[in-house]
N, C-alpha and C positions, 0 to 999 in steps of 0.2 A: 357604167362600163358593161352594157348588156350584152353579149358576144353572143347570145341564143337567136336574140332579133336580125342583125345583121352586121356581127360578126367585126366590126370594126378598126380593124389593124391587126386583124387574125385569122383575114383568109375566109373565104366561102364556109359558113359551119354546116356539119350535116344535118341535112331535116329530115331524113330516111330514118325511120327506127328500126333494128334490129329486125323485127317481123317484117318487113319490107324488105332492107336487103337481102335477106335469108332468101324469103320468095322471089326474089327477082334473078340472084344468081341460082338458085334452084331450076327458074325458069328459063337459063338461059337469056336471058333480058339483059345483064349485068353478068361480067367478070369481077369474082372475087380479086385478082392483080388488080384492076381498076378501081375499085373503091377501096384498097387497102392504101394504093398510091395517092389516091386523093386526103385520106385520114393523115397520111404521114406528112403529106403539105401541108394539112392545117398545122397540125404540130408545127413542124418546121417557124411555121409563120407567128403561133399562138405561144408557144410556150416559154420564147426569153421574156414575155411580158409577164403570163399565166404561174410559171414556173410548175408545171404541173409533171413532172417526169423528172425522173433520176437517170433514166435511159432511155432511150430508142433505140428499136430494133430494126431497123430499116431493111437491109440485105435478108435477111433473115424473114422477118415479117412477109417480104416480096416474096422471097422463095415459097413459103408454106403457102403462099397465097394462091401460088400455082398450081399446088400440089393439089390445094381443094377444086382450084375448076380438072384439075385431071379426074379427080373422085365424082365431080359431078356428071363431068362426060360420061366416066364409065359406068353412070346409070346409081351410083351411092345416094341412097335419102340421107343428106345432112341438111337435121332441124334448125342448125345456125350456121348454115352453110355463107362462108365469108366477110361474116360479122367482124370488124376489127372492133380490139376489143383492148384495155389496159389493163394490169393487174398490181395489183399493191404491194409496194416494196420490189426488193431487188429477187426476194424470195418467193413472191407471190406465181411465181411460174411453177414451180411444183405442184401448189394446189389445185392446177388449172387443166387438168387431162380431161376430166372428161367435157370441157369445153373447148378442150381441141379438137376433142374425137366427134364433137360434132357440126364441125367445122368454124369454130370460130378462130381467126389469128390474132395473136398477141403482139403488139405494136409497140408496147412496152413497159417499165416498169413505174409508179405513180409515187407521189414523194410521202413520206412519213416524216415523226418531227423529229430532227439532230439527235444525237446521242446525249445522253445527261439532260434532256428537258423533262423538268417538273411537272408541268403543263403537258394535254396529251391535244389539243383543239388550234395546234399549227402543222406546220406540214416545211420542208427544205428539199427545192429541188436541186436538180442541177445546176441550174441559173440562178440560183436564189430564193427565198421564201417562201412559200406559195399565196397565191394572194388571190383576195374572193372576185370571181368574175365580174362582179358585180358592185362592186367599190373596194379599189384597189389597198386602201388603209384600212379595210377589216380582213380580217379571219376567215378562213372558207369549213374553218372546222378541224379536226383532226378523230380518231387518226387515220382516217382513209381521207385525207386531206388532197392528195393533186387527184385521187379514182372520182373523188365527187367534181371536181374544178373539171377533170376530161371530159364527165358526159354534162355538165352544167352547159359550160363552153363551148357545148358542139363539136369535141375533137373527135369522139368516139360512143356510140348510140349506149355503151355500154362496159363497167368496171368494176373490178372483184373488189370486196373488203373484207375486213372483219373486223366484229363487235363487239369490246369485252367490257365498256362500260357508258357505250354509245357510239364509238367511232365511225359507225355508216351511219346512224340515225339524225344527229348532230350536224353533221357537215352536206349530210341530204336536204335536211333544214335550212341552215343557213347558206347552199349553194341553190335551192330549188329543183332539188330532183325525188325522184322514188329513192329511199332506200330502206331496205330489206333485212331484217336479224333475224334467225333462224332459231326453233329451237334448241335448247341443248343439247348436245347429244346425239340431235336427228343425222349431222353430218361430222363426216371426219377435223378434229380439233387439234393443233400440239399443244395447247395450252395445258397445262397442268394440273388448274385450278378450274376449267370447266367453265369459268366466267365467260371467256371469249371464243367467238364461235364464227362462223361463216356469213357471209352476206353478201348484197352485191349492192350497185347503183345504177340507175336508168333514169331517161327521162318519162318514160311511160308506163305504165303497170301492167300492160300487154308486156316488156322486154321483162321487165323483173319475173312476172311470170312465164316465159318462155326460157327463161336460165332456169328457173326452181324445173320447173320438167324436164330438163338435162341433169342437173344434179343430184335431186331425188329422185329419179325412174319415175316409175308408175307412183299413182296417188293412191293415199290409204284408201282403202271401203268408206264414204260417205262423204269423203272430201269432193265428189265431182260438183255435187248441186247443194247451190246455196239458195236458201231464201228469203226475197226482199222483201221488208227492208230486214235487218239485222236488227236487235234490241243490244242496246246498247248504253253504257255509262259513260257522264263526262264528269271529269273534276280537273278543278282548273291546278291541286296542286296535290294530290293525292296524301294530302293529309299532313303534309311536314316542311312539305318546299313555301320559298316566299319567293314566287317567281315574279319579274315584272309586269306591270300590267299591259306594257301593247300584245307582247307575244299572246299574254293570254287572251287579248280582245281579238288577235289576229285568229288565233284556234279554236276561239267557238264561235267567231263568224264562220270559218270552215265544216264545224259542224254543223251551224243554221242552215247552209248548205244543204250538205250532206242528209237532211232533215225535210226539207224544204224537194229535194230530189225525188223520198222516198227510196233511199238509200238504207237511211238506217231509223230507228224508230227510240227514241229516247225513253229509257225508263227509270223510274225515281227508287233508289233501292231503299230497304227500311232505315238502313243509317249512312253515311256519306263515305265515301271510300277512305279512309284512312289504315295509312299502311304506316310502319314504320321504318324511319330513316334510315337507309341501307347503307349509308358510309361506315359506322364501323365494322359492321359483316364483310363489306365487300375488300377493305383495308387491311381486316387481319387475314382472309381467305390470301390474301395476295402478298402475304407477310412471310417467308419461311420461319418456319419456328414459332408463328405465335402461337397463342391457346386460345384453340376455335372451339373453346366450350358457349361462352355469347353466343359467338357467329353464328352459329347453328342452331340455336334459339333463336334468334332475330329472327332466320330464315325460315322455321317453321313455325313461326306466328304469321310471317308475312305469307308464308303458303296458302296458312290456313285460312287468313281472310280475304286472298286471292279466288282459293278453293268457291268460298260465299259467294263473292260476286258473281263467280262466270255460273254459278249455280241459277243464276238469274237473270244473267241477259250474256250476250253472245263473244259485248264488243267490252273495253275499256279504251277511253279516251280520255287526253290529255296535250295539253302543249310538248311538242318535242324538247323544246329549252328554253330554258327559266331565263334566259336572257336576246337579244339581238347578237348578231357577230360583235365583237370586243376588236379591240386594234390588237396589232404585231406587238403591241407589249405585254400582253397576256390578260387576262379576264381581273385582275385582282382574287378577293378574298372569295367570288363567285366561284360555285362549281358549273360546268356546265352541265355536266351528268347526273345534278340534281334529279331529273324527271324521267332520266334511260338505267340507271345504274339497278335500278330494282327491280329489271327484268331478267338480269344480266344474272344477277343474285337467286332470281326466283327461277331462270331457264325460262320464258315463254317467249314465242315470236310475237316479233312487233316489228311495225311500219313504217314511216316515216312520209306523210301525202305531202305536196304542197299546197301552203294554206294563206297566201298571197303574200303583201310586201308592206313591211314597217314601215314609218317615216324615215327612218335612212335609207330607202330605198332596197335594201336588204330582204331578202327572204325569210319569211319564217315557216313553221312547219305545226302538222297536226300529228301526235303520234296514236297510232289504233294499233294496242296490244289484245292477242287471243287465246284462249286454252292453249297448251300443252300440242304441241303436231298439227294446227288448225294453221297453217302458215296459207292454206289453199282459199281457206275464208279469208283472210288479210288481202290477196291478192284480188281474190272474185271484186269486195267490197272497193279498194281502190280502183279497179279496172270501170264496175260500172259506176263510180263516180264521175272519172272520167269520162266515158262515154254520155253520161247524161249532162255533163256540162258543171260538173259541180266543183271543178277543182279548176286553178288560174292555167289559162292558157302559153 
């Protein structure tokens, strides 16, 4: 059910990325009305099968859509000027100003999973489930489950999440898009716990990176120029996970890549990454009332040999998830946030590339975590990845 290729019983998909439509209705070339009404046909058409929305905004969407070609007429530089765009949850529209303010419109809101689910790697839309674009009896992820299924699917080049123990990393993975976790702290949270934090999804690492420059303003002092290739570590389970082996064969063929590219440059550290099992840190952090005397220990052992590594090479790398998408009846005794949750715990930005397709046809994914605020190296490194050919088309 590949809806990216051609789109299938779901309507013409968009193959303009974000930096393209921007420029083009920038340029005059393209009315943002125009390409917001075509987004909303795909929907229309993609989403009783996709289930990927809780809402549309149709009328609404239309209107604002106007308002940006009025802003463009009257001579306004907007950076995402008429980018239709989805955002996560019914709530996720409050987070979204300054991607209005710079002209993107919200199309609508993307599904999360039911009230009372255990499981956080499904997603319920309006229409029903959410279900992976790409074989309808797995899983597209959670919990930014229908924001990954929008830009997988081609409904929209571009979609908010957030990440508090993988939910853009996981379903970037297992839908085949960019996705993005920021570090902690860097952008505005309600999370309470600091766990979960901002993200987006794209299918290109040019859009993820042209959101991060609307949401973060200006880049820190030294984030503009990176240099290739990156040194960088892989471990296929960073010391505690048992993940399966295609994911992992799938993610360091991605780094063979990557390698192969001169992208990044593989270095062998004095001893092998191992971190410690972040589930009871991240369980009681998330517990009211427990006693985060462990937790906090856990966390600054994991810092501190976090700290080691990046002392020695740029990149960490590892499989995004320790498994393939699972059916609609949930993962079993698996977690999927085996190999995301320790970032989450430790605060660093991390990635989420695509890194081709399992034997079930399914996507899997490569995650590349980096220092503390280095979210600009993440993006450099994905982008000329892509550019050079190294990640699946």
């Amino acid at each position: 059910m590949n809806s990216r290729e051609d789109g299938r019983g779901y309507g013409r998909p968009a193959s303009a990325s974000a930096v393209e439509i921007a420029s083009a209705v920038r340029g005059r070339g393209l009315r943002a009305v125009d390409v917001v009404a075509e987004a909303l046909e795909r929907i229309g058409r993609a989403d009783p099968v996709l289930c990927a929305f809780t809402e549309v905004w149709s009328e609404q969407a239309l209107r604002r859509a106007g308002e940006v070609d009025g802003r463009v007429a009257a001579g306004e530089a907007l950076p995402l000027a008429g980018v239709p765009i989805a955002v996560k949850g019914r709530g996720g529209l409050r987070a979204a100003g300054p991607l209005l303010a710079a002209g993107c419109v919200a199309v609508g809101a993307t599904s999360v999973p039911g009230p009372g689910t255990p499981w956080q790697t499904w997603g319920l839309g309006a229409h029903g489930r959410t279900v992976n674009p790409w074989r309808a009896d797995r899983t597209p992820g959670g919990s930014s489950a229908g924001s990954a299924v929008a830009v997988a699917a081609g409904l929209v080049p571009l979609a908010t999440g957030s990440d508090g123990a993988g939910s853009v990393r996981i379903p970037a993975a297992w839908c085949g898009a960019v996705g993005l976790k920021v570090t902690a702290g860097r952008l505005p949270s309600p999370d309470r716990t600091g766990l979960a934090v901002p993200g987006v999804l794209t299918r290109t690492a040019a859009d993820a990176a042209a959101w991060w420059g609307v949401v973060a303003g200006r880049p820190d002092p030294g984030e503009a120029s990176v240099s290739l290739p990156v040194t960088a570590v892989w471990s296929p389970d960073l010391g505690f996970a048992a993940p399966d082996p295609e994911p992992v064969a799938r993610a360091r063929a991605a780094v063979r890549r990557l390698v192969d590219s001169g992208v990044v440059r593989l270095v062998r550290p004095p001893a092998a990454p191992r971190l410690l099992d972040p589930a009871p840190a991240w369980l009681a952090l998330r517990t009211p009332g427990a006693d985060l005397a462990d937790a906090h220990r856990l966390r600054a052992e994991n810092d501190r040999r976090l700290d080691l590594l990046f002392a020695g090479a740029g990149l960490l790398l590892t499989p995004t998830a320790p498994t393939p998408p699972h059916g609609h009846d949930g993962p079993g005794d698996v977690y999927s946030t085996a190999l995301t949750w320790a970032f989450n715990v430790s605060g660093h930005p991390a990635l989420s590339l695509p890194a081709g397709f399992g034997t079930d046809g399914c996507p899997a994914g490569l995650q590349l975590v980096a220092p503390h605020g280095r979210e600009a190296l993440l993006l450099a490194v994905a982008s000329e990845a892509e550019r050079r050919g190294a990640t699946p088309s």
